[in-house]
Every structure is written in structure tokens, then in C-alpha cells.
PyMOL commands that place a pseudoatom at each C-alpha (Angstrom):
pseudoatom trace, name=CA, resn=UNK, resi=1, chain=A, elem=C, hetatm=0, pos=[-28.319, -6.178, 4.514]
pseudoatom trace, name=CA, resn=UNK, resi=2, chain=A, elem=C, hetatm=0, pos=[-30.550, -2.912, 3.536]
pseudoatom trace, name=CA, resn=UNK, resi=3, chain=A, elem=C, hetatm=0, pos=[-26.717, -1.246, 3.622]
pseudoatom trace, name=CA, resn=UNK, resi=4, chain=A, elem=C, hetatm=0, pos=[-25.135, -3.844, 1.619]
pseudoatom trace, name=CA, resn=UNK, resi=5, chain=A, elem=C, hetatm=0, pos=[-27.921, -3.112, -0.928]
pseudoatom trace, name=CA, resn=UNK, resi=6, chain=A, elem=C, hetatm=0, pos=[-28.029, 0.589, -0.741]
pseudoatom trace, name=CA, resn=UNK, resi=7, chain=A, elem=C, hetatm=0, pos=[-24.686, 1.092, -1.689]
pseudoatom trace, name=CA, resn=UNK, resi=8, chain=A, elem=C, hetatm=0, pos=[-24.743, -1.379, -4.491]
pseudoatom trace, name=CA, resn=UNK, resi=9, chain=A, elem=C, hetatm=0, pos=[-27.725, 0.955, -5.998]
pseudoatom trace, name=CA, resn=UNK, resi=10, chain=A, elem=C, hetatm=0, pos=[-24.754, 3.837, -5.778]
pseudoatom trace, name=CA, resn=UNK, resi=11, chain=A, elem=C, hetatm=0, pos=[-21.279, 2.169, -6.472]
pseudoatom trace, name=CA, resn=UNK, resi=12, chain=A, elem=C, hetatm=0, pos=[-20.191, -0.741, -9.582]
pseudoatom trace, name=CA, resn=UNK, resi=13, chain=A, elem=C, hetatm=0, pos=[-17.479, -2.900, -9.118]
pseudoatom trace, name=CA, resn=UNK, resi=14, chain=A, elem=C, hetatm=0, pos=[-15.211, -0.550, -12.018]
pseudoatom trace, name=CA, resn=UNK, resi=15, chain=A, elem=C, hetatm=0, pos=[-15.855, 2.079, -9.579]
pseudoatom trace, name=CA, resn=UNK, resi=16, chain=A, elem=C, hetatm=0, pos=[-14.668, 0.275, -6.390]
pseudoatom trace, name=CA, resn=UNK, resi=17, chain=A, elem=C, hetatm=0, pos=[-11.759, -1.136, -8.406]
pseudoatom trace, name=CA, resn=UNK, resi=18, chain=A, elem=C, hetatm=0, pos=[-11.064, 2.469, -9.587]
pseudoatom trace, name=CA, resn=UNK, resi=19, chain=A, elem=C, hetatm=0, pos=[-10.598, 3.715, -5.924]
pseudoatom trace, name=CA, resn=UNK, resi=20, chain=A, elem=C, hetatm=0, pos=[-9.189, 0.927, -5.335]
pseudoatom trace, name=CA, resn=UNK, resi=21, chain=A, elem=C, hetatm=0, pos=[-6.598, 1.695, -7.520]
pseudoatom trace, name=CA, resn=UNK, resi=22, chain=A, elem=C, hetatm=0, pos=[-6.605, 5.459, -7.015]
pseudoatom trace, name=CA, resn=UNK, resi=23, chain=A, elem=C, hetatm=0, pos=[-5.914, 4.845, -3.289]
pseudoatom trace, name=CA, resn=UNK, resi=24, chain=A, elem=C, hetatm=0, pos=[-2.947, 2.225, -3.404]
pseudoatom trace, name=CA, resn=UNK, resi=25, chain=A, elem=C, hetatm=0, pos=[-1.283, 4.411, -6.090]
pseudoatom trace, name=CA, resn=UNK, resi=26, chain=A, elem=C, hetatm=0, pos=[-1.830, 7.459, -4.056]
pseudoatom trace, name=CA, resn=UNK, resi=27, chain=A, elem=C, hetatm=0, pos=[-1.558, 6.701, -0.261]
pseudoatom trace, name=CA, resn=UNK, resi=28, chain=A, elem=C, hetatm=0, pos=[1.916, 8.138, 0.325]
pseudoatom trace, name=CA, resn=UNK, resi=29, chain=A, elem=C, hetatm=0, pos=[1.242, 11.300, -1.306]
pseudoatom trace, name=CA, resn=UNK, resi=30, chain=A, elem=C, hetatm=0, pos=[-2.442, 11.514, 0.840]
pseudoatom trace, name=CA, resn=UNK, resi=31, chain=A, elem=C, hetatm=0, pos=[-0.329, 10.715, 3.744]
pseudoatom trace, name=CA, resn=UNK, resi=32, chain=A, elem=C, hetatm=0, pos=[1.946, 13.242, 2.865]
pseudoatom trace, name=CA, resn=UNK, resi=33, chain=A, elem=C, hetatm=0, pos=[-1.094, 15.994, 2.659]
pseudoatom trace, name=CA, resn=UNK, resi=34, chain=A, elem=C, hetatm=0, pos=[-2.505, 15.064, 5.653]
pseudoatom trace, name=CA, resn=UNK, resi=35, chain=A, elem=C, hetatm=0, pos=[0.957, 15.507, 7.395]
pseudoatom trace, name=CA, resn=UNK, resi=36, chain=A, elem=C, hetatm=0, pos=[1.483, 18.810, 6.333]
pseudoatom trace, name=CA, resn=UNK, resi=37, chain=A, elem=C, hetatm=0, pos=[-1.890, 19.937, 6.871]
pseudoatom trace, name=CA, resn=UNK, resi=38, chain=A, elem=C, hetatm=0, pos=[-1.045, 18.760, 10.656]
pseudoatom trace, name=CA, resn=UNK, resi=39, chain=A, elem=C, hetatm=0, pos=[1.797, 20.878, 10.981]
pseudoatom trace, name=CA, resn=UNK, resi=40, chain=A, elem=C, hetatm=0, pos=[0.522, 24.306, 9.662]
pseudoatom trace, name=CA, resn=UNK, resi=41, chain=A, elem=C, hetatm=0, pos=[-1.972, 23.697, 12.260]
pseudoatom trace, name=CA, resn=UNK, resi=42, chain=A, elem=C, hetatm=0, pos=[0.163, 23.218, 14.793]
pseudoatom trace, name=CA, resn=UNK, resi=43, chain=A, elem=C, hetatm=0, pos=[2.541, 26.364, 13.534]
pseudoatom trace, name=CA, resn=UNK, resi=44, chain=A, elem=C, hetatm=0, pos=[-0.799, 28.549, 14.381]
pseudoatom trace, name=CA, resn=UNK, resi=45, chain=A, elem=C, hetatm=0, pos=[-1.715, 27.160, 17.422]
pseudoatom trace, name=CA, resn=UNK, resi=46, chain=A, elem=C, hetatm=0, pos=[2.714, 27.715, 18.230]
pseudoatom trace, name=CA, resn=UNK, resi=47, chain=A, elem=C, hetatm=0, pos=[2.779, 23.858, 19.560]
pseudoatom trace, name=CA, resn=UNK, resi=48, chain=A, elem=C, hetatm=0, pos=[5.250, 23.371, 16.689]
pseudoatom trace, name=CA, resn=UNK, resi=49, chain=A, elem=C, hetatm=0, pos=[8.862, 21.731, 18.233]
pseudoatom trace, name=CA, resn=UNK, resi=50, chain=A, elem=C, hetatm=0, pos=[11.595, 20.563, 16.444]
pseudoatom trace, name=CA, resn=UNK, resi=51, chain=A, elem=C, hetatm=0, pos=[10.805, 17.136, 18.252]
pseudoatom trace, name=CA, resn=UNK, resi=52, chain=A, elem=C, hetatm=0, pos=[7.341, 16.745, 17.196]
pseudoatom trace, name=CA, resn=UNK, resi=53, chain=A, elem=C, hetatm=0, pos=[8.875, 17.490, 13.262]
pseudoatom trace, name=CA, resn=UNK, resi=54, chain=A, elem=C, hetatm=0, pos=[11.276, 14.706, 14.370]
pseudoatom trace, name=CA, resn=UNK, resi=55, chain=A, elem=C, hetatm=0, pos=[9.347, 12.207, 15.652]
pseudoatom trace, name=CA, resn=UNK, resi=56, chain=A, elem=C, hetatm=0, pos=[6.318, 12.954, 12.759]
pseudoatom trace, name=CA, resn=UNK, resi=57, chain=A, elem=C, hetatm=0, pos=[9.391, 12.046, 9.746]
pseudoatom trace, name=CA, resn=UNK, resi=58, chain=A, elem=C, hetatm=0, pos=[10.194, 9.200, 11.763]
pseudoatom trace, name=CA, resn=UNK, resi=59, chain=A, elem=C, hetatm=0, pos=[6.743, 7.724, 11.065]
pseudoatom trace, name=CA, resn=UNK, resi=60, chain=A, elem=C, hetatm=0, pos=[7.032, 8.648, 7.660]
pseudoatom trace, name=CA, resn=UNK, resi=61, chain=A, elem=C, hetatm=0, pos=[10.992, 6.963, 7.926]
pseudoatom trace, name=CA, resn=UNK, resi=62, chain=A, elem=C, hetatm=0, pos=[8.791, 4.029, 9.445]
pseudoatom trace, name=CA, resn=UNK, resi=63, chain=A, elem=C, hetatm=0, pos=[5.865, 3.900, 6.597]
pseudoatom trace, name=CA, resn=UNK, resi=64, chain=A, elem=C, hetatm=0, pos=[8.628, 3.707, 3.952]
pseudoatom trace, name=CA, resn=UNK, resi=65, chain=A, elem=C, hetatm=0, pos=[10.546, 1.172, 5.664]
pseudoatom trace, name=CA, resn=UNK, resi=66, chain=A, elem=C, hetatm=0, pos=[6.935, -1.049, 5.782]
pseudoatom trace, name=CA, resn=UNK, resi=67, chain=A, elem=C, hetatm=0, pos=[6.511, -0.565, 1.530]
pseudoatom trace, name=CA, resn=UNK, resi=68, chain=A, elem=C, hetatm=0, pos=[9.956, -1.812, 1.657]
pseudoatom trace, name=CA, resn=UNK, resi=69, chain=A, elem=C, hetatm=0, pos=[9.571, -4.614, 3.313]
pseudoatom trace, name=CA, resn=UNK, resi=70, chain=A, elem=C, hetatm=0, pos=[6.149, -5.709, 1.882]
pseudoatom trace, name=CA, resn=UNK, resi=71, chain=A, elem=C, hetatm=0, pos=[7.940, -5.517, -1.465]
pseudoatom trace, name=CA, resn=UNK, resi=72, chain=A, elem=C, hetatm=0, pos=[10.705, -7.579, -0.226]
pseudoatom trace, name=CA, resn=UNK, resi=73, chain=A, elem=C, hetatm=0, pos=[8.141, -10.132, 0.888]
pseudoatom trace, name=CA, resn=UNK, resi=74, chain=A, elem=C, hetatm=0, pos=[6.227, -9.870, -2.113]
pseudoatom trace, name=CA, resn=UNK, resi=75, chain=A, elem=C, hetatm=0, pos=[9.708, -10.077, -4.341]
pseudoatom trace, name=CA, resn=UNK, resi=76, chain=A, elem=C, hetatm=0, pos=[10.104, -13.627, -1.748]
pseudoatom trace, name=CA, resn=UNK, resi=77, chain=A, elem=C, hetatm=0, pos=[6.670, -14.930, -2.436]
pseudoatom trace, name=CA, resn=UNK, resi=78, chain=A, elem=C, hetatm=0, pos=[7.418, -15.059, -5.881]
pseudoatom trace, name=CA, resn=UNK, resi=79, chain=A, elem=C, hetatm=0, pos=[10.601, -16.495, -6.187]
pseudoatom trace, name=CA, resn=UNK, resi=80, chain=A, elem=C, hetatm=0, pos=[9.639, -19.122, -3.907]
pseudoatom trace, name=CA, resn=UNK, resi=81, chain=A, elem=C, hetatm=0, pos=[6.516, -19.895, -6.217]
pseudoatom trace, name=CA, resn=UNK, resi=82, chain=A, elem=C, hetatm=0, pos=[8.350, -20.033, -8.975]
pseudoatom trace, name=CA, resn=UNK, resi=83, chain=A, elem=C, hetatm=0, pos=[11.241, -22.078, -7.662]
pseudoatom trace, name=CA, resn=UNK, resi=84, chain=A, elem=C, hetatm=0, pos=[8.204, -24.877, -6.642]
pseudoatom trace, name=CA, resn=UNK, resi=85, chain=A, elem=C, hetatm=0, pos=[6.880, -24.761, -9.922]
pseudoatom trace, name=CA, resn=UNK, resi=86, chain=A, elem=C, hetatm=0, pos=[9.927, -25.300, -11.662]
pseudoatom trace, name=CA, resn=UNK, resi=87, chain=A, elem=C, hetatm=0, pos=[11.400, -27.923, -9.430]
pseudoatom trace, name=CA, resn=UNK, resi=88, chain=A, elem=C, hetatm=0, pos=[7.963, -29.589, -7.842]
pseudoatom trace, name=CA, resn=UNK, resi=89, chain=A, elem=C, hetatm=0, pos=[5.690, -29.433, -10.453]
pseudoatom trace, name=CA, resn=UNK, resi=90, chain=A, elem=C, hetatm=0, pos=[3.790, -32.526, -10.970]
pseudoatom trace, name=CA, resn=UNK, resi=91, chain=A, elem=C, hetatm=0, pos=[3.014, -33.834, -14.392]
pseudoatom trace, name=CA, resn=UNK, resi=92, chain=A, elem=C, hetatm=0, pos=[3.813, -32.100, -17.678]
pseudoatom trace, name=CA, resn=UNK, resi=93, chain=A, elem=C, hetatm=0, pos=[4.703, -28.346, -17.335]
pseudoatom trace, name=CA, resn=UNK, resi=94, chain=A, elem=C, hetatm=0, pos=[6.597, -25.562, -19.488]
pseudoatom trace, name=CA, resn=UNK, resi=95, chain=A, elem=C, hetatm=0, pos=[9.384, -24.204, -18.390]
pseudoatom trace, name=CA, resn=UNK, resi=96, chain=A, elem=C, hetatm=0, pos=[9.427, -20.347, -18.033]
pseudoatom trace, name=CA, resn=UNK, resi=97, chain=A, elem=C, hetatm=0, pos=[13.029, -20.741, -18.789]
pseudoatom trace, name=CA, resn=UNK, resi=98, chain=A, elem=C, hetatm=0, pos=[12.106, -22.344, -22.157]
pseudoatom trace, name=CA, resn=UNK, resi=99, chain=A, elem=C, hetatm=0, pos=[12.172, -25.875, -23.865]
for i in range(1, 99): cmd.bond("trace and resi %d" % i, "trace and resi %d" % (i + 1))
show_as sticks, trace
zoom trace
């Protein structure tokens, strides 16, 4: 608990919800940094292969491919709640449609 209350002395919420932020705007691009850090350091230390530049976009193919489909599922979720609430909706409602 000591921790819990040492970094509350050091962090607010705005500034946890502004790294937050800054993070899930910013991950592919950190991702991106890190990667090509990685392979100037393996260009010095001449372990660079065409493979390993294969298989390293591949994961980067593969990250893509997982934003896609978590915005695909996302896209779903929605539709699907708003398809309830339009059809199953108990009671007296508002149509987002209109009257």
C-alpha cells in the first residue's frame, strides 16, 4: 500500500489520463522507433539478414492486422448495441433514427 500511496503523492489522474492518451495515440510510431533502433544495432554487430528484416515486418504486418481487427470488433460491438437498443429496448426510448 506504501507504493500505491507514493505514487499518488507524484502522479494526478489528468496526468495518468494524459499518458494514457499519449501512449494509445502513439504506440505504432514507439514501436516503430524501437524497431529501427533494433536493426542499426544489429547492422553494427553484421547479424543483419534479409530474413531477420523479413520476419521483423511480418510482426509489424501482424500488429497492423491486430488494430484491424480490434476495430472491426469494436465497429461489431456497436452495431450490435445499437441494433438491441433500437429493437429491444424496454419502455419509452428515442429513436437515434428520429421521431
Amino acid at each position: 500500500m506504501e507504493i500505491l500511496t507514493m505514487l499518488s503523492e507524484f502522479t494526478t489522474p489528468d496526468s495518468l489520463y494524459y499518458w494514457e492518451t499519449w501512449i494509445d495515440d502513439n504506440f505504432f510510431l514507439l514501436a516503430m522507433f524501437v524497431f529501427v533502433i533494433e536493426l542499426i544495432r544489429y547492422v553494427f554487430k553484421r547479424r543483419i539478414s534479409w530474413q531477420l528484416i523479413g520476419d521483423s515486418a511480418t510482426n509489424f504486418v501482424t500488429l497492423g492486422f491486430l488494430f484491424l481487427m480490434v476495430f472491426i470488433v469494436g465497429l461489431a460491438y456497436v452495431g450490435a448495441f445499437l441494433f438491441a437498443y433500437e429493437n429491444w429496448s424496454s419502455g419509452t426510448y428515442h429513436s437515434l433514427a428520429g421521431p
